[in-house]
C-alpha positions in Angstrom: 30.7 55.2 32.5 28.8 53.8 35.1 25.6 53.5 37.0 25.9 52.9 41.1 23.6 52.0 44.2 23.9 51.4 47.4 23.0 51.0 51.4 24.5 52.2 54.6 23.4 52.2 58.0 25.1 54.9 60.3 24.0 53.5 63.5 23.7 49.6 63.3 25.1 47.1 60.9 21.6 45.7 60.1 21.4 42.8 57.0 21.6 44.1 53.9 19.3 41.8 51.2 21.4 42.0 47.8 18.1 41.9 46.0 17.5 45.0 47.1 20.4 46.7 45.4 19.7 44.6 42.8 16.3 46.5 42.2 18.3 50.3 42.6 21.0 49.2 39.9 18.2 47.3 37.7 16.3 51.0 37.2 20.1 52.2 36.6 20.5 49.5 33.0 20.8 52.3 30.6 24.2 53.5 32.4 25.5 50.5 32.2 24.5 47.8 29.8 27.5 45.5 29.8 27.3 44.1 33.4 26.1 44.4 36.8 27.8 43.6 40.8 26.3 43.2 44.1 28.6 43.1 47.1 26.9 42.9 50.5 28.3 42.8 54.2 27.0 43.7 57.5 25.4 46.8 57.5 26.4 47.6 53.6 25.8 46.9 50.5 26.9 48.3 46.9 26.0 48.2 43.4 27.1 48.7 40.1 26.0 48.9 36.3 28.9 48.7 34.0 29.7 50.3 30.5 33.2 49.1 29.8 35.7 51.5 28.7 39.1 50.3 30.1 40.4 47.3 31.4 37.3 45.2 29.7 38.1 42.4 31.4 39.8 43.6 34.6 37.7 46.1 35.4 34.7 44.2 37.0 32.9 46.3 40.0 32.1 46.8 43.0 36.2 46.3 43.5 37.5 44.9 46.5 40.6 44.2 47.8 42.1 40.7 48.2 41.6 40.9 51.9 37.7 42.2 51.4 38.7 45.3 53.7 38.4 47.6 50.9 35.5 47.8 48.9 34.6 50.6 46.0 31.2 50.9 43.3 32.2 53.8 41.4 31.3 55.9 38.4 33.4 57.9 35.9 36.9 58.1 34.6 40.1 59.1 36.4 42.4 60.2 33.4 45.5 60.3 35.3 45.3 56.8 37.0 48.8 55.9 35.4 50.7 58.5 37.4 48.5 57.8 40.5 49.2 54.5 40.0 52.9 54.5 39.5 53.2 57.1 42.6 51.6 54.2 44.4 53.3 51.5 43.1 56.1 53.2 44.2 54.9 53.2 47.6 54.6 49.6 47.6 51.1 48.7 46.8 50.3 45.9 44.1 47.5 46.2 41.6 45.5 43.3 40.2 44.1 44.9 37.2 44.8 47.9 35.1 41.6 49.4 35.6 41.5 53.3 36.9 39.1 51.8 39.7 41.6 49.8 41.7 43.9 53.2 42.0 40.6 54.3 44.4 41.3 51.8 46.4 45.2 51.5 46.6 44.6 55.6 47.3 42.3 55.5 50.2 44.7 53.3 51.9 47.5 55.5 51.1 46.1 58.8 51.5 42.6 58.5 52.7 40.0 61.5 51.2 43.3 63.9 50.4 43.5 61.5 47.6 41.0 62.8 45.7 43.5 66.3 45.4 45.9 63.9 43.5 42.8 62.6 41.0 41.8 64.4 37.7 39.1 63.1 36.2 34.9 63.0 36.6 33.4 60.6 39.2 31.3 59.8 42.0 32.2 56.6 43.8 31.0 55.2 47.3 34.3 53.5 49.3 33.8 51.3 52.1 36.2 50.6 54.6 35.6 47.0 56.6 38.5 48.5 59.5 36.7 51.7 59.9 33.6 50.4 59.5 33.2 53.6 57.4 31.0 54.9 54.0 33.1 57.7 51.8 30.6 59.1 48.8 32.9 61.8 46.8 32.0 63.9 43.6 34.3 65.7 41.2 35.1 69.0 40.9 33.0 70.0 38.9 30.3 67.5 39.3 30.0 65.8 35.8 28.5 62.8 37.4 25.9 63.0 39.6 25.3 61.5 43.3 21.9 61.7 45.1 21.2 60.1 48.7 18.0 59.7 51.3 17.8 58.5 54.6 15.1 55.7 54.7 12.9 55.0 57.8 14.6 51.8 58.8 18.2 54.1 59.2 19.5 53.1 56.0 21.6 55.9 53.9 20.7 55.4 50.5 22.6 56.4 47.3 22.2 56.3 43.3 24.1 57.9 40.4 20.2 59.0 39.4 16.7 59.5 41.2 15.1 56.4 40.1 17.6 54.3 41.8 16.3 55.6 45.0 13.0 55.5 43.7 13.4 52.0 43.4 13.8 51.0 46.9 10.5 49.8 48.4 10.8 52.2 51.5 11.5 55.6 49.5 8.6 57.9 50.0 7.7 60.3 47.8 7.0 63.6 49.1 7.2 66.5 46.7 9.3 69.9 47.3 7.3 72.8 46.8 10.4 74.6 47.6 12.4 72.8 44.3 9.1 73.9 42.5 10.4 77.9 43.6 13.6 77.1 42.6 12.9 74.7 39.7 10.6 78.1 37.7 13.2 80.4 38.7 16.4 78.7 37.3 15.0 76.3 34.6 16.3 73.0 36.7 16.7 71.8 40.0 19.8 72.9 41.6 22.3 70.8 43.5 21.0 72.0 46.8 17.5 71.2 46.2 15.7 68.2 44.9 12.3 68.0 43.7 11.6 65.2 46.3 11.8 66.1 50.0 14.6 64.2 51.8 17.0 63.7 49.1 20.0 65.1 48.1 22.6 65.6 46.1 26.1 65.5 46.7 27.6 68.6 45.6 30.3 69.2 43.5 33.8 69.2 44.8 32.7 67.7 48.5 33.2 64.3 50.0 30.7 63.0 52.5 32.6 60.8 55.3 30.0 58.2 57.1 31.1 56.5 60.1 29.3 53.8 62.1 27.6 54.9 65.3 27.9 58.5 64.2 24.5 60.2 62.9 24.8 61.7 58.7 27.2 64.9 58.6 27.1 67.5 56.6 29.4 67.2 53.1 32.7 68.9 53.1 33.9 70.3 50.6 37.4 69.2 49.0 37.7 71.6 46.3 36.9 74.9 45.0 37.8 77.2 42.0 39.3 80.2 42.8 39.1 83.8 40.6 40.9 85.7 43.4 44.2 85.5 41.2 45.5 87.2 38.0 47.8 85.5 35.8 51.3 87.8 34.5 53.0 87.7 31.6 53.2 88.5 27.6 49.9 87.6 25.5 52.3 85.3 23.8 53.3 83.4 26.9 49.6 82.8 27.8 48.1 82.0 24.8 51.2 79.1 24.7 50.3 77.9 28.1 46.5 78.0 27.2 47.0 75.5 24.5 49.2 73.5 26.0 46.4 72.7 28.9 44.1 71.9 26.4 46.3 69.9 24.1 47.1 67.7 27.8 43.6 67.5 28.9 42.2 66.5 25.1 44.8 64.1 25.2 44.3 62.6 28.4 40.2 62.0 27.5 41.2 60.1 24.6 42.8 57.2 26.3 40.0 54.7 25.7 39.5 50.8 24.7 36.4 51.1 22.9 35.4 53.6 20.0 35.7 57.1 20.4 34.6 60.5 18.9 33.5 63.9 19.7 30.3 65.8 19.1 31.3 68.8 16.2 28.7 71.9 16.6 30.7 74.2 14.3 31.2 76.4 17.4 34.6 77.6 19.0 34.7 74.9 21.8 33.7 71.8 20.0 35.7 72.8 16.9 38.7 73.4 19.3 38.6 69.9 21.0 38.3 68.1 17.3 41.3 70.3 16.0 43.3 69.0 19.0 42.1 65.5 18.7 42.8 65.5 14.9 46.2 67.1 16.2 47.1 63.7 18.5 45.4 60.9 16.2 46.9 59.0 13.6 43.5 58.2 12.5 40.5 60.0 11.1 38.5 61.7 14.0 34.7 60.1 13.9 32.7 63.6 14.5 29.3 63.9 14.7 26.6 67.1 14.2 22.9 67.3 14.4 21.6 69.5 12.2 17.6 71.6 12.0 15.4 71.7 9.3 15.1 75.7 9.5 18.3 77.5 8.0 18.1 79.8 11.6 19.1 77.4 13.6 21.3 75.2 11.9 25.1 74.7 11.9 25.6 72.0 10.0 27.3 74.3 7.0 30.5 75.2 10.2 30.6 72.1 11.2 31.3 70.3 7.7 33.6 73.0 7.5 35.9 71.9 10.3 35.3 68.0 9.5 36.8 69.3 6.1 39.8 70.8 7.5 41.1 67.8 9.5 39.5 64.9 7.2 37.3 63.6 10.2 34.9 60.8 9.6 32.1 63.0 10.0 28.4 62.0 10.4 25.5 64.6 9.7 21.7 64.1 10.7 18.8 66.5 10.2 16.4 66.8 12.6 12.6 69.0 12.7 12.9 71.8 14.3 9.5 70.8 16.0 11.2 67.5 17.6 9.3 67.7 20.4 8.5 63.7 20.6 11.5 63.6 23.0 9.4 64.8 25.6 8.3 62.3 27.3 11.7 60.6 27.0 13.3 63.4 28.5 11.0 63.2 31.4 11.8 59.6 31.8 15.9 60.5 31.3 15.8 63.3 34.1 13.4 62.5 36.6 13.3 65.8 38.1 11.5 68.3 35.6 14.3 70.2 33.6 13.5 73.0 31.0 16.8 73.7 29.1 15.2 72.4 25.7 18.6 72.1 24.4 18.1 68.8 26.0 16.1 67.6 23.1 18.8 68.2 20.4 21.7 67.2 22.4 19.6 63.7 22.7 19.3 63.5 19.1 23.5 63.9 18.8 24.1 61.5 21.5 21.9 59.0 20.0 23.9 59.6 16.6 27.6 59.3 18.4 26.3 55.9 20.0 25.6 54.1 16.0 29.4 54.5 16.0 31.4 55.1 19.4 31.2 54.1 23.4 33.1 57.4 23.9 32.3 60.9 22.4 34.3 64.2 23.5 32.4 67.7 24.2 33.0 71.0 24.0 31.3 72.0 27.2 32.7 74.2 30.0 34.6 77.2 28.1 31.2 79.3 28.2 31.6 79.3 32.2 35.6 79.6 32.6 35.8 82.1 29.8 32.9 84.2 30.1 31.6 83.2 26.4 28.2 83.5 26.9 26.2 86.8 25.9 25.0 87.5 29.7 28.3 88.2 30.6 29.0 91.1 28.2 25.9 92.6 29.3 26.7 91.9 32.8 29.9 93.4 32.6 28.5 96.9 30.6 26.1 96.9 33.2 28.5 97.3 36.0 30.7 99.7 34.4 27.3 101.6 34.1 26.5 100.8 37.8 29.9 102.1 39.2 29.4 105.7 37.2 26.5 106.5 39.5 25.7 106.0 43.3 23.4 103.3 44.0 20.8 106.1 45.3 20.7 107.7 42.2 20.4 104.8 40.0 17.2 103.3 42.2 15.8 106.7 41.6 16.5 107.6 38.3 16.5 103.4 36.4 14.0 101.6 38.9 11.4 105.1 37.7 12.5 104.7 34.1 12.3 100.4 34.2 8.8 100.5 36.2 7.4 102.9 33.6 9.2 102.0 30.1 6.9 99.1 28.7 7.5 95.3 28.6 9.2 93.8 25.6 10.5 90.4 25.9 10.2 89.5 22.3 12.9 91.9 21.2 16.6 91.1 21.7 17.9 91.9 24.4 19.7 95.1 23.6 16.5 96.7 23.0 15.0 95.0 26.4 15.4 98.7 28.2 13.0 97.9 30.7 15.0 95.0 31.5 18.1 96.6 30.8 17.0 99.6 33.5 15.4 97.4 36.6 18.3 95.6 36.3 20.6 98.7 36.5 18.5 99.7 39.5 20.2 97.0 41.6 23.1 95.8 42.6 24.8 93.0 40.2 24.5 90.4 42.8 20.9 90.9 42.7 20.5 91.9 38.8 22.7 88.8 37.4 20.9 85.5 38.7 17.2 87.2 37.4 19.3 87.6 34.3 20.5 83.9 34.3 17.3 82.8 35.1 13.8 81.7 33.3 10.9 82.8 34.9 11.1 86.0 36.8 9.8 86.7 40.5 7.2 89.0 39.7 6.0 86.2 36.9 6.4 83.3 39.2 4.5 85.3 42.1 1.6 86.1 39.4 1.3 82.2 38.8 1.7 81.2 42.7 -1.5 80.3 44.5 -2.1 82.3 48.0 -1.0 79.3 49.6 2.0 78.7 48.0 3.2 82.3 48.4 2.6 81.8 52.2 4.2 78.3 52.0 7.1 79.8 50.7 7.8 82.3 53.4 10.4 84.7 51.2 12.5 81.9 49.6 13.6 82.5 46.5 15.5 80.8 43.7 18.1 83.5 43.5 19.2 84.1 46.6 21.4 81.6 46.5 23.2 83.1 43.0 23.3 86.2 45.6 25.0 85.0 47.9 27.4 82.1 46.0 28.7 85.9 44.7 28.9 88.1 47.7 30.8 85.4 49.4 33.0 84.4 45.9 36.9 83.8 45.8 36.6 86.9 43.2 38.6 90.5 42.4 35.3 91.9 40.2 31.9 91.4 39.1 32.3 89.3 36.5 34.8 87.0 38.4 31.8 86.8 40.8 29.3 86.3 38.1 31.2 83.2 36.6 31.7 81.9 40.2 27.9 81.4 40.9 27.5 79.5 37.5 30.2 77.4 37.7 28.9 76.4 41.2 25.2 76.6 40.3 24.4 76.7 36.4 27.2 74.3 35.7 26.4 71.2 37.6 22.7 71.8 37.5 22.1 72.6 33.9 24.8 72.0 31.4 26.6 68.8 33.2 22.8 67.5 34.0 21.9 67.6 30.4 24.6 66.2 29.3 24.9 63.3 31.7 21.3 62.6 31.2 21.1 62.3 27.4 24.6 60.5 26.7 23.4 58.1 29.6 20.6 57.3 28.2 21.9 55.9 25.5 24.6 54.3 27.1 27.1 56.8 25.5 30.3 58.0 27.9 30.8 62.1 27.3 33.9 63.7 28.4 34.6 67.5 28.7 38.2 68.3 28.0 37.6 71.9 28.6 36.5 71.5 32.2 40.0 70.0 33.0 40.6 71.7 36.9 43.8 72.6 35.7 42.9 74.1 32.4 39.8 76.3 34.6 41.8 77.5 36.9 44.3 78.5 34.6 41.4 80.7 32.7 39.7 81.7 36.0 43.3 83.6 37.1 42.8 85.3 33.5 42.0 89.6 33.4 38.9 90.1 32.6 40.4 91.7 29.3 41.6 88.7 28.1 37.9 86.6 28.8 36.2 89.6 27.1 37.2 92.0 24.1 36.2 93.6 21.5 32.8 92.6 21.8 34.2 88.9 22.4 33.6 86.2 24.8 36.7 83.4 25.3 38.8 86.1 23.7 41.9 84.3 24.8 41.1 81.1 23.6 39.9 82.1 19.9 43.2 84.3 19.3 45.2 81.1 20.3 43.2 78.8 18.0 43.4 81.1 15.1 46.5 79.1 13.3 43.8 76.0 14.0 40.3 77.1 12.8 38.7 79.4 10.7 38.1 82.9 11.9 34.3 82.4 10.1 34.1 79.5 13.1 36.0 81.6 15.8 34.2 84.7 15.2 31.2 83.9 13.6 27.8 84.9 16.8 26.8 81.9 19.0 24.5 80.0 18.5 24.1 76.6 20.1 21.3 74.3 20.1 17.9 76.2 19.4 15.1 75.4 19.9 11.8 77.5 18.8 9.5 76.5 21.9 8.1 79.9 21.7 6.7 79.2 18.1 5.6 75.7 19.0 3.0 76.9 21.9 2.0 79.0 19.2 1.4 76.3 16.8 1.7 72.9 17.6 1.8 73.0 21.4 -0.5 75.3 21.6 -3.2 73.0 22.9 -1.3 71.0 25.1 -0.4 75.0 26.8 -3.6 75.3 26.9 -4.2 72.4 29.0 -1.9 73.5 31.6 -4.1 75.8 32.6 -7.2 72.8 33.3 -4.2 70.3 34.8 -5.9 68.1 37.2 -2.1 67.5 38.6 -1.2 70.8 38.5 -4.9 71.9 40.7 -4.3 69.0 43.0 -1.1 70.4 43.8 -2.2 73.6 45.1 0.8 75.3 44.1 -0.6 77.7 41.1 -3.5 79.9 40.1 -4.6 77.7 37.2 -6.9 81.2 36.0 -3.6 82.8 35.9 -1.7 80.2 33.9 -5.0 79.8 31.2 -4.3 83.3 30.8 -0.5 83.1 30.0 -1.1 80.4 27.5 -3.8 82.7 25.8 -1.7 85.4 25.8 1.6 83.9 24.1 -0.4 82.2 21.1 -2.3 85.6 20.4 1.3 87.3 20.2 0.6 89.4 23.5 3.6 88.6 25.6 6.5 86.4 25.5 5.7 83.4 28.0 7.5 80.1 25.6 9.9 79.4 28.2 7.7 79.2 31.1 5.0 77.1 29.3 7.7 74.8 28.8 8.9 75.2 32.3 5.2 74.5 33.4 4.6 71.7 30.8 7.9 69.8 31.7 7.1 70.2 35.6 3.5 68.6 35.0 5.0 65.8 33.2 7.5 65.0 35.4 4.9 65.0 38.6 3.0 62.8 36.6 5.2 59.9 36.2 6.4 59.9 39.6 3.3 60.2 41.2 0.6 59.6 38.3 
């Protein structure tokens, strides 16, 4: 795993000083401690951090080719780069090292961007092309690592695996987004299409960006896409064979590695199911590793040493507080752009453990999204079953009276949510599911927006993209169309974020074996009965695991990583919430109603309302602001 940098000028091959790339890798060190490369031409220049995984000696970036024509700084892991390589091989081309990043190169000369259909793995990687004169910036599927770019004033096309890299370049400005703010409150992070800086971007996932000289920046394209619009046929049996066998080939294939490896062990379904098939293909103990709270309600420690138990891993446990909020300001530091899943602070605390012991540490992430295992879907999809009983006249009529009237209850779970439960019924899913997905709602956000903000604005909102990712989804139902939008929005901008962040910042290489493209769109062509049953997400998945695991572990509620940030503003944060509402930041914004925030904080430590989330929302945004701008 990998940190990259890098300059490109569209319209005229101006010099490039190395020293400057030196500075956007230098702010990159925590990706990749083990070495650092400048390569600089006319016009270009690229960088690289390195943590070495494979090839340790061979693998030395930015790669070129013997004749300098090709040229590649690249980020990831492409699991498969044997069979790419011997189809190229085959083809004639003759490889210097037996590193995955010299089968980028060999490929672009063979197949140009439809090589990236034959790759299977996570990257982002920046290719130049001497002949062409050209600059090709891809991302994977999926978008486990991450890609951001700006044009500068002096027509330079900047790129860096993370914010600060641009950050680091002397003619970056730094312009906040109020826009990224909107969308920031709404959906808890900054989505791929938005960035809390004006000017930049980020690549998306699954799209290739193709700059040529004397041509002005295009828009990305996009090379891949999941696709829910087909059902898969044939006995249970059948499929629950072919569902293991994709995740016994994509465990497999993420364990090829020469450095020490291991995987993170929550106790849940996913991560329990990636160390039973790891266990399954070692000859060696499994090194697993599980955080554990200081409060029996949110720890898992108990499943977890359960499943190290079954398959004799070597299995490391640390306790945490459940008040470890001293992370804060290193999260800040980690994400740049504020981000308020507080998950973030325990999933630090397990990466930090995996690192005492391995370079490489396997995850369960990704079967939530594929499989419809989170909670919001079985809601979602009772909901619509509700919604197609009754015409949507009726149900404005008879659940938008009975939501704006029923009172407010946010504490309670959410079965017993009935206002929630009828506003959202008043709607159509496409507009009911992102406010359910989301943090702060629009009427909550509106109440903290300053007049001038709301006029700034002019009627965007965070979740109209989530409305219109679904309306326009490869999808044969609503919960197809649901799992769509996160897997394009939540996915990338959330989950994979947090994860990226936190293992690269302590230099720590996470793979996801269940967000194998083959193994997703395997599950994405499943029937809806087969995601969801009986009251159970990932249905499909637990009833093939169940000669592997437990049933307590395959059936047992979710959980995850919880974290009480409502009882901290309460308690121990409940001064700095307080301060929110006298930020001299926040009031030199103009964004927010600072009366109006005061009062939120007030009202969430005297147990009136339910505001945790967006106090952190608001104290991870002021943070954030701060260290880029002071």
């Amino acid at each position: 795993m990998c940190g990259i940098a890098g300059l490109y000028y569209p319209a005229l091959a101006k010099p490039v000083d190395p020293a400057r790339i030196v500075q956007m890798t230098d702010a990159l060190v925590h990706r990749g401690p083990d070495g650092s490369g400048v390569w600089t031409s006319a016009g270009v220049g690229l960088g690289h951090r390195r943590l070495a995984i494979i090839d340790l000696e061979g693998g030395i970036q930015p790669m070129a080719t013997p004749d300098q024509g090709l040229v590649v700084t690249y980020n990831g892991e492409i699991y498969n780069f044997r069979e790419v390589r011997a189809e190229l091989e085959a083809k004639g081309a003759r490889f210097a090292t037996d590193s995955d990043t010299e089968v980028l190169l060999h490929g672009w000369r063979a197949w140009g961007p439809r090589m990236l259909d034959r790759l299977n793995g996570m990257f982002a990687f920046a290719l130049y092309d001497a002949g062409a004169q050209s600059l090709f910036l891809a991302r994977d599927r999926f978008g486990v690592k991450p890609l951001h770019y700006a044009e500068l004033s002096d027509g330079a096309l900047a790129f860096a695996s993370e914010l600060k890299g641009l950050l680091a370049h002397p003619l970056f400005r730094r312009t906040p987004d109020f826009k990224a703010v909107e969308d920031y409150l709404g959906l808890g992070y900054v989505p791929d299409d938005s960035s809390i800086l004006a000017g930049v971007r980020k690549l998306p996932a699954g799209h290739f960006l193709l700059l040529e000289r004397g041509k002005p920046v295009p828009q990305p394209q996009r090379w891949w896409d999941i696709d829910f619009s087909q059902r898969a046929s044939g006995k249970l049996r059948d499929l629950e064979a072919e569902l293991i066998d994709l995740m016994r080939s994509a465990v497999r294939a993420r364990m090829i590695a020469d450095v020490p490896l291991g995987a993170f062990l929550s106790g849940g379904v996913d991560s329990s199911a990636v160390v039973a098939l790891m266990a399954e293909a070692s000859k060696a103990a499994v090194k697993t590793c599980t955080i554990g709270f200081d409060e029996a309600d949110h720890d898992e420690t108990g499943y977890a040493q359960m499943v190290a138990e079954r398959f004799a891993t070597a299995h490391r446990t640390r306790k945490v507080a459940a008040d470890d909020f001293a992370l804060i300001d290193t999260l800040v530091g980690a994400f740049d752009e504020p981000f308020a899943d507080a998950s973030a602070l325990p999933t630090y605390r397990v990466c930090e453990l995996a690192r005492e012991s391995v370079t490489v540490a396997l995850s369960g992430d990704g079967a939530d999204e594929a499989l419809a295992g989170y909670r919001r879907y079985r809601f979602f999809a009772a909901e619509e079953r509700a919604r197609a009983l009754l015409p949507q006249g009726l149900r404005e009529n008879v659940f938008g009276t009975l939501g704006r009237l029923y009172p407010k209850a946010d504490w309670a779970p959410r079965p017993f949510r009935a206002k929630t439960t009828f506003l959202a019924l008043a709607e159509g899913g496409e507009f009911a599911y992102p406010k359910a997905v989301g943090v702060t709602g629009p009427a909550l956000r509106n109440a903290l927006y300053s007049d001038a903000m709301k006029k700034a604005l002019a009627g965007h909102s965070a979740e109209q993209r989530y409305t219109d990712t679904m309306r326009q989804a490869p999808a044969r139902d609503a919960l197809d169309r649901a799992q769509y939008a996160d897997i394009r929005h939540w996915l990338p901008g959330d989950i994979l974020t947090k994860v990226d962040r936190t293992s690269m910042a302590v230099s720590l290489e996470a793979r996801e074996p269940l967000l194998d493209y083959r193994l997703v769109q395997f599950m994405a062509t499943l029937p809806p009965s087969l995601r969801i049953r009986a009251g159970q997400g990932k249905w499909l998945m637990k009833k093939a695991m169940e000669p592997y695991l437990p049933k307590d572990v395959l059936y047992r509620p979710k959980m995850g990583f919880v974290t009480p940030i409502s009882a901290w503003f309460r308690k121990a944060l409940a001064d700095e919430a307080a301060a929110l509402g006298r930020s001299k930041l926040l009031a030199s914004t103009g964004w927010f109603d600072l009366h109006a925030i005061e009062k939120l904080a007030a009202d969430h430590k005297a147990g009136r309302a339910e505001h945790g989330r967006t106090l952190w929302q608001l104290l991870m945004l002021e943070r954030s602001l701060n260290r880029m701008f002071g």
